[in-house]
C-alpha positions in Angstrom: -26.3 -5.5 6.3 -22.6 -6.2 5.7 -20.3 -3.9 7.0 -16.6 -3.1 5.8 -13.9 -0.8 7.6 -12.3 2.5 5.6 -8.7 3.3 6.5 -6.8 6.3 6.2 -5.5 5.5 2.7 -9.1 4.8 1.1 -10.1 8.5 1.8 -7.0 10.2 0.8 -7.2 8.2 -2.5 -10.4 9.3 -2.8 -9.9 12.6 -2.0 -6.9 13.0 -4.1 -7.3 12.4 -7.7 -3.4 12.6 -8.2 -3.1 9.7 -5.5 -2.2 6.0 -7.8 -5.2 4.6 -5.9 -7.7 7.1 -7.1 -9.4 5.2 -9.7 -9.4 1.9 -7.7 -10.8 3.5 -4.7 -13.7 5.3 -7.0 -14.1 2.0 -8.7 -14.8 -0.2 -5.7 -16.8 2.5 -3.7 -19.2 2.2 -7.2 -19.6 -1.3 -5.8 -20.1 -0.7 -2.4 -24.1 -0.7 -2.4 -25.9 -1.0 0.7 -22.7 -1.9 2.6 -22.1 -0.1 5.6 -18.7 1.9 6.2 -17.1 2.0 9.3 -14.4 3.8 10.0 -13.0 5.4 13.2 -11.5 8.7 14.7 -8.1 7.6 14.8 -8.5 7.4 10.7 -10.0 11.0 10.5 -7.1 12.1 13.0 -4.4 10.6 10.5 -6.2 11.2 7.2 -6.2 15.3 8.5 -2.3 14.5 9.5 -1.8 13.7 5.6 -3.7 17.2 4.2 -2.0 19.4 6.8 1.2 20.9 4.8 -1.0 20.5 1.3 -2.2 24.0 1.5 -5.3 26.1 1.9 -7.2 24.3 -0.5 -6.4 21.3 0.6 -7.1 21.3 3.6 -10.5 23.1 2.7 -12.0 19.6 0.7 -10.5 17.5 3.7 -12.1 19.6 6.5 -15.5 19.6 4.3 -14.9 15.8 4.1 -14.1 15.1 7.4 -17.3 17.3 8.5 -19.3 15.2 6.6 -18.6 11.7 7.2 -19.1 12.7 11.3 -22.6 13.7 10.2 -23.5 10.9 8.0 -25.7 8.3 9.4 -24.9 5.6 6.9 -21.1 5.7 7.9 -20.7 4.3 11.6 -18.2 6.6 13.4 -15.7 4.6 16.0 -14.6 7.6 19.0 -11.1 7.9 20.1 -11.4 6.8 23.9 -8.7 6.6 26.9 -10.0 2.6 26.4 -9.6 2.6 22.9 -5.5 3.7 23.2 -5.0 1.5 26.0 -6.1 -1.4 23.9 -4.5 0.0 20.7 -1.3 0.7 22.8 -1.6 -3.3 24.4 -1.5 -4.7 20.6 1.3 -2.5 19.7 3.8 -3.4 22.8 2.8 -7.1 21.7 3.2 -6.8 18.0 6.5 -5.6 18.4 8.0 -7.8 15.5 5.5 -6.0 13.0 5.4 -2.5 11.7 1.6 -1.2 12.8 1.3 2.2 14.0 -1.1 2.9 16.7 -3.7 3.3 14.2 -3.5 0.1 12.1 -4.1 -1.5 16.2 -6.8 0.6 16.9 -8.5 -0.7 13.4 -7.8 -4.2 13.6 -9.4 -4.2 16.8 -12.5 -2.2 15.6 -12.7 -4.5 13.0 -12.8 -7.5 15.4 -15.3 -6.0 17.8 -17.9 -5.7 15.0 -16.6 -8.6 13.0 -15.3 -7.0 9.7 -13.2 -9.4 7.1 -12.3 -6.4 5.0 -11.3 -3.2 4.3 -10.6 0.1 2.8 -7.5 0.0 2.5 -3.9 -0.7 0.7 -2.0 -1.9 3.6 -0.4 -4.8 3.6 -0.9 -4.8 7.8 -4.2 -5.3 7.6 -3.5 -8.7 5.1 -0.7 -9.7 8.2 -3.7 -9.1 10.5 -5.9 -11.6 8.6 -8.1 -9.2 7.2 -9.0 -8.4 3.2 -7.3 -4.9 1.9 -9.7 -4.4 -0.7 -7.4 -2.2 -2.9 -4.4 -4.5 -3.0 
């Protein structure tokens, strides 16, 4: 079964039918099939971040969304660990000439570890990473 990871900006564009991506990320999940999502913690933890001054409501659809993707056995859920930041935080001391947060590390990694070409995602960091951002 292929696999392919989901950043932050793939479920906010989802989530928010205002966001420019919407109908790209609708369009390509359409696509997806039997593929397998993986996403990780550290995305949940930032995609939360984003909703958190949006208001009641929401933060309602994200908690509801969030809730379910952790219970979903077709998406593969990466935990936050101690290990996992110390091996994020290596990356980012020695990618000091590029721009990734903590949490583009943390998924690049992922994404080597399980061998993932692709992903959710508009960020041009993942392209400088050598992977596929799939809504560019």
């Amino acid at each position: 079964m292929s696999q392919v990871f989901a950043d932050t900006g793939y479920w906010i564009a989802l989530l928010n039918p205002r966001d420019e991506l919407h109908d790209r990320a609708r369009q390509i999940s359409a696509t997806l099939g039997s593929t397998q999502i993986v996403t990780s913690e550290w995305v949940l933890t930032e995609l939360l971040n984003s909703f958190a001054e949006r208001g009641a409501q929401f933060r309602s659809v994200v908690s509801r969304t969030v809730a379910a993707l952790r219970s979903n056995p077709s998406v593969i859920m990466i935990p936050q660990t101690s290990a996992s930041f110390g091996d994020a935080f290596l990356l980012y001391q020695d990618m000091s000439d590029k721009s990734w947060s903590i949490t583009d590390c943390s998924s690049f990694l992922i994404m080597r570890q399980y061998g993932i070409g692709a992903a959710l995602t508009h960020d041009r960091h993942f392209e400088q990473a050598n992977f596929q951002a799939l809504l560019r």
